[in-house]
N, C-alpha and C positions, 0 to 999 in steps of 0.2 A: 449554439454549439450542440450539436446532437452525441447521442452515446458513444459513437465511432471514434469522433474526433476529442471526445473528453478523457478517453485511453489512450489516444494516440499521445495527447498534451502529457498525463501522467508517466505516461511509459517514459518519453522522452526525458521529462522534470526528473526520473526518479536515476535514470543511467547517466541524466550528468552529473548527480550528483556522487555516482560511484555504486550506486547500487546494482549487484547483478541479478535481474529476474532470468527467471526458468520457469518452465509451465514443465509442471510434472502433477501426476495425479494424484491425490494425496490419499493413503487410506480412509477408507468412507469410517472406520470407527473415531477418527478425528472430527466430524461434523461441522469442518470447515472447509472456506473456499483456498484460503492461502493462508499465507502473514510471513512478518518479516523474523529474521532470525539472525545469527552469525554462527558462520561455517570458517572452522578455520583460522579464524582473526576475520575473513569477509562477510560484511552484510550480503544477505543473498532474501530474496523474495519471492516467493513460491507463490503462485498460483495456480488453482486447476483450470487445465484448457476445456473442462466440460462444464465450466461454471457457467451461467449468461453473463451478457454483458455487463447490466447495471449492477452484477453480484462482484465482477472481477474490479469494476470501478468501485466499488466499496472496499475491497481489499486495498486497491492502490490509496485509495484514501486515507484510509485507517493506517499504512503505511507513513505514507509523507508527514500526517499528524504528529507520528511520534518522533521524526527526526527536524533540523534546522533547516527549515526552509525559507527563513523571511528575507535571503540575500538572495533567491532562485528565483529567474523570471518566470510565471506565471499567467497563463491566462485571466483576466481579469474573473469569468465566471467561474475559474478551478479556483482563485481566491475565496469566492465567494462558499464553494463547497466545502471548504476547507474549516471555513469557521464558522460552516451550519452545527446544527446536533440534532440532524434527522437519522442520523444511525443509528442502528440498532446496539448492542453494550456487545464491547470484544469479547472474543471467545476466547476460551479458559484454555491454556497449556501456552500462547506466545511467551518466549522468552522474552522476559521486559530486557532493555539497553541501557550502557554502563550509563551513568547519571540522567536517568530519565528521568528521577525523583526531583533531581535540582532545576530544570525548566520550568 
């Protein structure tokens, strides 16, 4: 599975499960690529459209990570990234989600 198609798999995994991404450019004093948040009562997921790929797949990442995904079908290798710990440590200012202490 090349980079192309491991965003495509994410993108897909992350809007059915009701999340809505938006590529907006985030202020560069922020020194991130995206992340997830809620807007409103909705999860909403920001990413920068100037980001590269394997940056924007780290956001989707680090995304999915923090919500319930083990009823979401999956790519067998998105599985696999999922429960790597090649990332690097999230970046400071994401709104954590209501019971993400209890998971």
């Amino acid at each position: 599975m090349d980079l192309a198609q491991q965003l495509d798999a994410l993108e897909r995994a992350l809007t059915r499960m009701g999340i809505v991404l938006l590529e907006e450019e985030l202020p560069e004093e922020a020194h991130i690529d995206g992340g997830l948040c809620k807007v409103g009562g909705e999860l909403v997921l920001y990413v920068s459209p100037t980001a590269p790929p394997w940056r924007r797949v780290d956001v989707l990442l680090r995304a999915l990570r923090r919500l319930p995904h083990a009823d979401v079908w999956l790519p067998p290798e998105i599985r696999r990234l999922l429960q790597g710990e090649d990332i690097c440590e999230e970046p400071a200012g994401l709104i954590p989600l209501e019971n993400e202490e209890e998971r």
